[in-house]
MARKOLKOL-370831 format. One record per residue (C-alpha): chain; x, y, z; residue in three letters. Coordinates in pm, 1 decimal, padded with zeros to 6 digits. Example, Ala and Ser with C-alpha at 12.3 -4.5 7.8 and 13.67 -1.06 7.14 Angstrom:
['A'; [01230.0; -00450.0; 00780.0]; 'ALA'];
['A'; [01367.0; -00106.0; 00714.0]; 'SER'];
This chain:
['A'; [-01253.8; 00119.7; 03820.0]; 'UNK'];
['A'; [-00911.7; 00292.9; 03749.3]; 'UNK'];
['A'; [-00753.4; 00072.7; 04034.1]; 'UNK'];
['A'; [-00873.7; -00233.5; 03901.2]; 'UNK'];
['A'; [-00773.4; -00118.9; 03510.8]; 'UNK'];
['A'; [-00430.4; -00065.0; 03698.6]; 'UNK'];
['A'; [-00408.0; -00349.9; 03872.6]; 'UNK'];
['A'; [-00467.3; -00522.9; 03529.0]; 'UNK'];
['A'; [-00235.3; -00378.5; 03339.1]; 'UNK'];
['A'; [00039.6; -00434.0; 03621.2]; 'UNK'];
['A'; [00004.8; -00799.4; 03613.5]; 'UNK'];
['A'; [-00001.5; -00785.9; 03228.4]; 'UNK'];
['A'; [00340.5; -00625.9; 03246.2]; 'UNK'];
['A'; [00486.8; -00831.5; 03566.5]; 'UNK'];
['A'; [00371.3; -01168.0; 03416.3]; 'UNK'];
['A'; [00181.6; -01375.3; 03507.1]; 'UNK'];
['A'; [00223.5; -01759.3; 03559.1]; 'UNK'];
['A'; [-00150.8; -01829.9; 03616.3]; 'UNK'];
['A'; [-00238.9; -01696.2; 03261.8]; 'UNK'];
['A'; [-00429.1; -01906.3; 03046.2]; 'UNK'];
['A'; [-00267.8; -01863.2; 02681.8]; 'UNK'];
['A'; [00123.3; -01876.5; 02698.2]; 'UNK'];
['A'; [00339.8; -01699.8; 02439.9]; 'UNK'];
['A'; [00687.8; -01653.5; 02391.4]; 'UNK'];
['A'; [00640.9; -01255.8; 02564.4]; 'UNK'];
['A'; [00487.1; -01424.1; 02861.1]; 'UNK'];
['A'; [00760.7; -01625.5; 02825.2]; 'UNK'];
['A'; [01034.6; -01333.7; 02814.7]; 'UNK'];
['A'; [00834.2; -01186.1; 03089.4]; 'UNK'];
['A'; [00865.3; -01479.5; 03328.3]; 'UNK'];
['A'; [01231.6; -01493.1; 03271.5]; 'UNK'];
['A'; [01263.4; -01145.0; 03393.3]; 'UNK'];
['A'; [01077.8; -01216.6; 03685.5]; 'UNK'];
['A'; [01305.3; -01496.6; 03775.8]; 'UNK'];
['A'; [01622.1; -01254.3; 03721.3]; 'UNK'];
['A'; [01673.9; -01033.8; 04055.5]; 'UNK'];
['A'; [01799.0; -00748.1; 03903.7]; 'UNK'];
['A'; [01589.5; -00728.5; 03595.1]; 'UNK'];
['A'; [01267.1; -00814.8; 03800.9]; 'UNK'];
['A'; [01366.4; -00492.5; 03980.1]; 'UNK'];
['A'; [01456.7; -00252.1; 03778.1]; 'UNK'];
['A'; [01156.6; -00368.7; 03595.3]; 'UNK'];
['A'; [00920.9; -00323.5; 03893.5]; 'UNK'];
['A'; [01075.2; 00008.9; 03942.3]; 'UNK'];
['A'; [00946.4; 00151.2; 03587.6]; 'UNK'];
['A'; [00597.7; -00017.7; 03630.3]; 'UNK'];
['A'; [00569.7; 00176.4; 03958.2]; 'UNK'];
['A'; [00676.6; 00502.2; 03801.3]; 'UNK'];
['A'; [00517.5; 00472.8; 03478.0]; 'UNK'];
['A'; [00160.9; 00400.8; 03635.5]; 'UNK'];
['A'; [00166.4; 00604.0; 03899.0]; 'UNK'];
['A'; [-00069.3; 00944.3; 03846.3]; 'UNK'];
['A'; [00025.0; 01271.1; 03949.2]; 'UNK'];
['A'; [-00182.5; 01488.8; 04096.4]; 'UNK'];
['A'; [-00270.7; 01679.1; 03791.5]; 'UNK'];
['A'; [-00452.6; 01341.4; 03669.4]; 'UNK'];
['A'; [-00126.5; 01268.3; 03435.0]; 'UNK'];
['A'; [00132.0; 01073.6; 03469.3]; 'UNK'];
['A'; [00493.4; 01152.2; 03551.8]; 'UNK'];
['A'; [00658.8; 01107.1; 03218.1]; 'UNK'];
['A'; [01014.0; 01220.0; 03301.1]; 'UNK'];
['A'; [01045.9; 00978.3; 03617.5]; 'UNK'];
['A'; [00835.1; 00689.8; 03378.7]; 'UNK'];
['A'; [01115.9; 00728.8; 03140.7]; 'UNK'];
['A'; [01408.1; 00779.4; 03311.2]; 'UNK'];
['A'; [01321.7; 00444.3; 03495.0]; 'UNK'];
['A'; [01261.0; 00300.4; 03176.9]; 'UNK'];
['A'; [01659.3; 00417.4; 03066.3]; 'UNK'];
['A'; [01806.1; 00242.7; 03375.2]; 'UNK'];
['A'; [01615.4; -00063.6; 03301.4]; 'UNK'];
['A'; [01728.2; -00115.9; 02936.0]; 'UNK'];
['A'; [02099.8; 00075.8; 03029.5]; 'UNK'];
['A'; [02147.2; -00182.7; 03370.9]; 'UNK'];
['A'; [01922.1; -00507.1; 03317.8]; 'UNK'];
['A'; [02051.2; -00826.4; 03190.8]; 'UNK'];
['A'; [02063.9; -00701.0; 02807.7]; 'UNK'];
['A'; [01940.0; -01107.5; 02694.2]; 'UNK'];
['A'; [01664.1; -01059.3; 02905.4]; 'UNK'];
['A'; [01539.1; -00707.8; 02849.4]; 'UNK'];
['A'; [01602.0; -00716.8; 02448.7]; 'UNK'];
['A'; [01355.8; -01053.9; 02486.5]; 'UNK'];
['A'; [01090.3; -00874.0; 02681.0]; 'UNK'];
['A'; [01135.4; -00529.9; 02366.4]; 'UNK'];
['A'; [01186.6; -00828.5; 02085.0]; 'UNK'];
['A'; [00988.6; -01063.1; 02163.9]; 'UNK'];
['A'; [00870.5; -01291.7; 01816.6]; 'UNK'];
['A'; [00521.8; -01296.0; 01852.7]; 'UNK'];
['A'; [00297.8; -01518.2; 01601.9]; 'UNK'];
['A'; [-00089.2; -01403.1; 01757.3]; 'UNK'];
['A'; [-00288.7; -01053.3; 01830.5]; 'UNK'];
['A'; [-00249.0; -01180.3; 02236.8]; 'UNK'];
['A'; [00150.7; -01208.7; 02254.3]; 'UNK'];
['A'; [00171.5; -00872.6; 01959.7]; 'UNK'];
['A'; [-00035.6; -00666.6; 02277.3]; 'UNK'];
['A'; [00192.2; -00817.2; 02545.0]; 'UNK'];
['A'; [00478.1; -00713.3; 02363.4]; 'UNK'];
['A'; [00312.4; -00361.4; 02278.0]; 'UNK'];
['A'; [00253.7; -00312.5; 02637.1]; 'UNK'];
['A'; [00585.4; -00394.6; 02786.4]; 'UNK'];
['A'; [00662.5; -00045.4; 02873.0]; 'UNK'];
['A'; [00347.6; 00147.3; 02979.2]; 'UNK'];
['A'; [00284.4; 00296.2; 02647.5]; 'UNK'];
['A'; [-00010.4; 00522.0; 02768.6]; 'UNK'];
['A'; [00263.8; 00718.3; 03027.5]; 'UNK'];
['A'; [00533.4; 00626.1; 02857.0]; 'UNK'];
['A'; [00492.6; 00664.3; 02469.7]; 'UNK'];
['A'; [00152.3; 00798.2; 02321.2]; 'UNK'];
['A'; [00014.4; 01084.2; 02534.0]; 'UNK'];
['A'; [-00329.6; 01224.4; 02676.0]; 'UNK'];
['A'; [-00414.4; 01334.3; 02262.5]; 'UNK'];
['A'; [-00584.6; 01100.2; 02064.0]; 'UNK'];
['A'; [-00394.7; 01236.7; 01728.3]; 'UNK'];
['A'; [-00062.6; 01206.0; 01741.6]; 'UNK'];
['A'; [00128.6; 01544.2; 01703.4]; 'UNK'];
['A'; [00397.2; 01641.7; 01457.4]; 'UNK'];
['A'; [00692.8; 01441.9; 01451.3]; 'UNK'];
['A'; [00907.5; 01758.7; 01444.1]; 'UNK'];
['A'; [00816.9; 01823.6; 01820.7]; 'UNK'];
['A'; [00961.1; 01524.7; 01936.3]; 'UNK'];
['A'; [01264.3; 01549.9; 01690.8]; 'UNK'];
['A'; [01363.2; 01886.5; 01786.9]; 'UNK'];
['A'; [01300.9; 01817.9; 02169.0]; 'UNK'];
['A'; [01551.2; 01518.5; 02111.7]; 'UNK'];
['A'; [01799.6; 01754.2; 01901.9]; 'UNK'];
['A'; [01830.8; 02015.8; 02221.5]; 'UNK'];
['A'; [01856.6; 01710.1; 02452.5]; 'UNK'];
['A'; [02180.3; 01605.3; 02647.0]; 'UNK'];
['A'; [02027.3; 01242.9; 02681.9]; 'UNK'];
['A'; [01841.6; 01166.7; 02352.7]; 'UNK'];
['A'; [02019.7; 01338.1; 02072.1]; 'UNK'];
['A'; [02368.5; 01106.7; 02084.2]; 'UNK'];
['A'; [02101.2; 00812.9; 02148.6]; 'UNK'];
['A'; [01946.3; 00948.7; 01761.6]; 'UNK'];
['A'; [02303.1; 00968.0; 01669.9]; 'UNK'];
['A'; [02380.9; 00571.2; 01743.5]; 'UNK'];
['A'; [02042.2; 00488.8; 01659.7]; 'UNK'];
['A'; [02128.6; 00627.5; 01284.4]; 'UNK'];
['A'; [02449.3; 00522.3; 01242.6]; 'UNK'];
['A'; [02423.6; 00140.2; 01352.5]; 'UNK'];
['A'; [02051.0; 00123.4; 01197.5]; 'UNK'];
['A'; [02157.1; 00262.1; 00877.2]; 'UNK'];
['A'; [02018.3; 00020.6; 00621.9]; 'UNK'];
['A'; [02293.2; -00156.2; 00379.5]; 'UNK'];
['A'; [02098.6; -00165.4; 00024.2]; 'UNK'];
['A'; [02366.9; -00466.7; -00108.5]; 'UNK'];
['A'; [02231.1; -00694.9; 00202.1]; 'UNK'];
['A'; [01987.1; -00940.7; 00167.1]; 'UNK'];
['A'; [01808.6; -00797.7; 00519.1]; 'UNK'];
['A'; [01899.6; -00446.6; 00474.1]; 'UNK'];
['A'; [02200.9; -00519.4; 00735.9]; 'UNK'];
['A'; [02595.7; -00558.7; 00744.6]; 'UNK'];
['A'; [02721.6; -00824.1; 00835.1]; 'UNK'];
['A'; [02680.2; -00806.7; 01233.4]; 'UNK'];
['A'; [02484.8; -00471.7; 01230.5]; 'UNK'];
['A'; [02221.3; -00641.8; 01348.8]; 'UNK'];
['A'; [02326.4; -00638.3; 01718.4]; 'UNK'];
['A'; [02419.6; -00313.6; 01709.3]; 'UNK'];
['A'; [02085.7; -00182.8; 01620.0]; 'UNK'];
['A'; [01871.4; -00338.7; 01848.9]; 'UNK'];
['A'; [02039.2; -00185.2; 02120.8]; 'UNK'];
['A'; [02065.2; 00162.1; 01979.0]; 'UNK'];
['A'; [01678.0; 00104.1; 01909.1]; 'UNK'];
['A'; [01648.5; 00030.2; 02293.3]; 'UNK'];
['A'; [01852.4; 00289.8; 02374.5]; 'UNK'];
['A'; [01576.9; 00560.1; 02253.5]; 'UNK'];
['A'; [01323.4; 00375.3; 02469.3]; 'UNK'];
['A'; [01310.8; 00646.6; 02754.1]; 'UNK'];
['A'; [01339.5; 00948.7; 02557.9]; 'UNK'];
['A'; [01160.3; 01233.6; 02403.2]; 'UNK'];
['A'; [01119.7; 01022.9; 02058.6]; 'UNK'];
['A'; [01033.8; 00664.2; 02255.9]; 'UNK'];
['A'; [00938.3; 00495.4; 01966.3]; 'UNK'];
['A'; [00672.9; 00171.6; 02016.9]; 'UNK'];
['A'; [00518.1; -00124.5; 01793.2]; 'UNK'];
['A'; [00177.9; 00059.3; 01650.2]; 'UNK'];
['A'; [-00061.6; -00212.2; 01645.1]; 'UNK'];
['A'; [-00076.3; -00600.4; 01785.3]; 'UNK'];
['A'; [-00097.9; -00724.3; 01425.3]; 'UNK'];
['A'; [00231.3; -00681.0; 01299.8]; 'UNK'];
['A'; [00584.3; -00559.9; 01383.5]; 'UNK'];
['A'; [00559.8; -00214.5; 01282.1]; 'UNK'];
['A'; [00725.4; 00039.7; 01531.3]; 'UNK'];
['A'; [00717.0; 00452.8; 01487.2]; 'UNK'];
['A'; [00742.8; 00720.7; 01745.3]; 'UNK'];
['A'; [00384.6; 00877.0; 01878.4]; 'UNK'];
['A'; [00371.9; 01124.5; 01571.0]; 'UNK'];
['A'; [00341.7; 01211.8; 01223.0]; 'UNK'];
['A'; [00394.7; 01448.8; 00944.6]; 'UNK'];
['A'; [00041.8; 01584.7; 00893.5]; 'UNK'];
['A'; [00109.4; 01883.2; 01019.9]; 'UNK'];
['A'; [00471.0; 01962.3; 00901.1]; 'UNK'];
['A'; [00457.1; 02249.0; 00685.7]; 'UNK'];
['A'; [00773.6; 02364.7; 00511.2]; 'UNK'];
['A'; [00967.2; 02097.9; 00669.6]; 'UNK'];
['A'; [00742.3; 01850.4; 00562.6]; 'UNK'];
['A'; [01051.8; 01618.8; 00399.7]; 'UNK'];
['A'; [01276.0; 01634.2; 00743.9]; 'UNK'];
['A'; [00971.3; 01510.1; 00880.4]; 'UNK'];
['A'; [00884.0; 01229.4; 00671.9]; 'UNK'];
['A'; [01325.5; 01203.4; 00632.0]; 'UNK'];
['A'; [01293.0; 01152.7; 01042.2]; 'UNK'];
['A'; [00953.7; 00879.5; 01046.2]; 'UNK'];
['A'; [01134.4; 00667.1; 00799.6]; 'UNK'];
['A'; [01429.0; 00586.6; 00992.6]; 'UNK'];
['A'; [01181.3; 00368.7; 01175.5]; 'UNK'];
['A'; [00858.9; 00300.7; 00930.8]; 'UNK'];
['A'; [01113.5; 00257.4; 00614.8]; 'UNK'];
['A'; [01430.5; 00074.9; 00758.1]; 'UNK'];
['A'; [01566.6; -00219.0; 00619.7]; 'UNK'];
['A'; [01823.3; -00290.6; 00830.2]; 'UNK'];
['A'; [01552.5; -00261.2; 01168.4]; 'UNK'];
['A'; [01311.2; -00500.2; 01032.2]; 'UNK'];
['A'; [01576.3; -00713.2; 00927.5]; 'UNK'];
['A'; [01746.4; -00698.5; 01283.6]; 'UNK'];
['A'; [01385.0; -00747.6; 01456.3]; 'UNK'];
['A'; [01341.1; -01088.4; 01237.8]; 'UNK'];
['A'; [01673.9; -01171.0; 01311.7]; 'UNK'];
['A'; [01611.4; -01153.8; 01650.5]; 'UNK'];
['A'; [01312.2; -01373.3; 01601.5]; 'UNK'];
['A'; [01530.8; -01655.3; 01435.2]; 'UNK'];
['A'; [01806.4; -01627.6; 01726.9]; 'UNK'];
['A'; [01483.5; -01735.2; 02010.0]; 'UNK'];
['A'; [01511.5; -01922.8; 02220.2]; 'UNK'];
['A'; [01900.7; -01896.4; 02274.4]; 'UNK'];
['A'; [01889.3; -01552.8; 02326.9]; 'UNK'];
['A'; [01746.5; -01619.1; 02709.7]; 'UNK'];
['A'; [01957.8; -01920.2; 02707.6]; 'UNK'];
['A'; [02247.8; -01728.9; 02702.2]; 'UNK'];
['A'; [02149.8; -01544.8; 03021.2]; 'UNK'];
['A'; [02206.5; -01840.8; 03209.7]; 'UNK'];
['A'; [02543.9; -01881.9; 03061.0]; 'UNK'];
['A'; [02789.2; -01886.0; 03412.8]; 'UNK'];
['A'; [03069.9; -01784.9; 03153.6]; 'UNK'];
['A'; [02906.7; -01444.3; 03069.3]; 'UNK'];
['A'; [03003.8; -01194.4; 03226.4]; 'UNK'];
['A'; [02685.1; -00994.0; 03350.9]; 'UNK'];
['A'; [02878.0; -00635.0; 03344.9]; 'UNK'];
['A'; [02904.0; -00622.8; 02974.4]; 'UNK'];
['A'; [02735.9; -00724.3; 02690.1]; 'UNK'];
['A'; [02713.5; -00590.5; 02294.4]; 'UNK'];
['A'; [02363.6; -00533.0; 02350.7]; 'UNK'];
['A'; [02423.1; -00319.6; 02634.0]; 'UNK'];
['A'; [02282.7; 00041.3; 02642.7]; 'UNK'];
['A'; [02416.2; 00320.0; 02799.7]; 'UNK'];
['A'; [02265.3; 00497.6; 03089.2]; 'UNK'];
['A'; [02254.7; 00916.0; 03086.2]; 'UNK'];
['A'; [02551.7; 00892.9; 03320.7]; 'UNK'];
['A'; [02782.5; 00735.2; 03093.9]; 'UNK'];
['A'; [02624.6; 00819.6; 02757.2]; 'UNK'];
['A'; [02986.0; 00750.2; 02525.4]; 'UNK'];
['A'; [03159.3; 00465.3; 02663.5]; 'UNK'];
['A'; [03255.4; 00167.8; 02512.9]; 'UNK'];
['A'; [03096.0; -00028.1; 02215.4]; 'UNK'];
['A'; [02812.8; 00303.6; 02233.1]; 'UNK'];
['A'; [03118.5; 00546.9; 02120.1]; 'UNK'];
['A'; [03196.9; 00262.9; 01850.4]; 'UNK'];
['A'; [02819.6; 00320.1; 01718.7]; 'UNK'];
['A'; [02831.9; 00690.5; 01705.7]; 'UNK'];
['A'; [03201.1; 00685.4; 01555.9]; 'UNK'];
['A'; [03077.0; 00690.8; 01137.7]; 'UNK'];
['A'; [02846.4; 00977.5; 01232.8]; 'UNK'];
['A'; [03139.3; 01168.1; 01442.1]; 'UNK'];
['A'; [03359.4; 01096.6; 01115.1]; 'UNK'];
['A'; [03117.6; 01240.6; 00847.0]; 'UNK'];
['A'; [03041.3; 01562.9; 01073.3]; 'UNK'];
['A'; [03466.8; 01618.4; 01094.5]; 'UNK'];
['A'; [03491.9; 01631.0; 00722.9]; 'UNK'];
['A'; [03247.4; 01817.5; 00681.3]; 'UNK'];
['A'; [03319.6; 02123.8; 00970.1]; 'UNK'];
């Protein structure tokens, strides 16, 4: 039964050009396939993130550091489609909930969540996730004078410092197939005295602005967004929506998104 429940969910995440309803994530999907290098990097995390260790668990620091190398080396037009997918029906929503193995990957053996400050202190001791946090607060800080919570071409920017948390301690995933709605696997019931840094960390992603604003942007931009993977004038080695992998984890336009948050903490030493 478990190999046939994997063998499922594998084709659900691989695509699938047999499948009976089509959406716009089967769509994103099928792209990837077509793409050498995503279609591999992509096959790489499905194998780590369903594989089962021996305990009966799966290995969560090889599912995720697969899942870094996808979103930090894949074609960014094609993996940002497969995280950003518009969806418009419960069908493409659980495709699109699904692309990355969310039982290994993102909401644990417990059925209740635990307290956000585990993950957020995990991330704050981490080498890999914390300047990942850092971008992800400065480029997805929301802009109350903008119409969708964004400055003028912030959008960009915080998509990929969204998918640049994908793969670490504070993964964060869309919570149901109904809506858009994305959180890290936690919450603040259990949060004690620190019960507002808590609910301070959960609404960078349940109360943002600028993140819903840059998701429905997103939505508008389809279908030109995979169109502009088969540009031959783009250069595949760099892209604005390109996320870093651990190697290189401040080069290029990432320093530029971590640059306001290296500015405040110099006043401020």
């Amino acid at each position: 039964m478990a190999c046939c429940l994997g063998s499922t969910l594998l084709l659900l995440l691989l695509g699938s050009a047999s499948s009976a309803e089509r959406n716009r994530c089967l769509d994103a999907a099928e792209a990837c396939t077509a793409d050498a290098r995503c279609q591999q990097l992509r096959t790489e995390y499905v194998a780590q993130c369903l594989s089962r260790a021996a305990s009966g668990g799966c290995p969560r620091a090889r599912c995720h550091r697969a899942l870094r190398r996808f979103f930090a080396r894949g074609p960014p037009a094609l993996t940002h489609a497969l995280l950003f997918c518009p969806c418009a029906d419960p069908a493409c929503a659980e495709r699109r909930r699904q692309t990355f193995v969310p039982a290994c990957a993102f909401s644990g053996p417990r059925l209740a969540p635990p307290s956000c400050l585990a993950p957020l202190d995990a991330c704050e001791r981490s080498v890999v996730c914390r300047p990942r946090l850092l971008a992800y607060q400065a480029s997805c800080a929301p802009a109350p004078s903008a119409p969708d919570g964004c400055l003028l071409g912030q959008g960009p920017r915080c998509l990929r410092a969204y998918a640049g948390l994908v793969g670490t301690v504070i993964t964060p995933n869309y919570m149901d197939n109904a809506s858009a709605r994305v959180a890290p696997w936690c919450d603040c019931g259990a949060s004690g005295n620190r019960r507002e840094e808590c609910e301070t960390f959960l609404g960078l992603f349940t109360r943002n602005r600028c993140l819903d604003g840059a998701i429905q942007a997103f939505d508008s931009e389809w279908p030109a967004v995979l169109q502009k993977q088969l540009d031959p004038h783009q250069d595949p080695g760099h892209s604005f929506l390109q996320v870093p992998s651990e190697e290189q984890p401040l080069e290029g336009s990432f320093l530029l998104a971590i640059l306001p948050v290296l500015a405040l903490q110099a006043l401020s030493d």
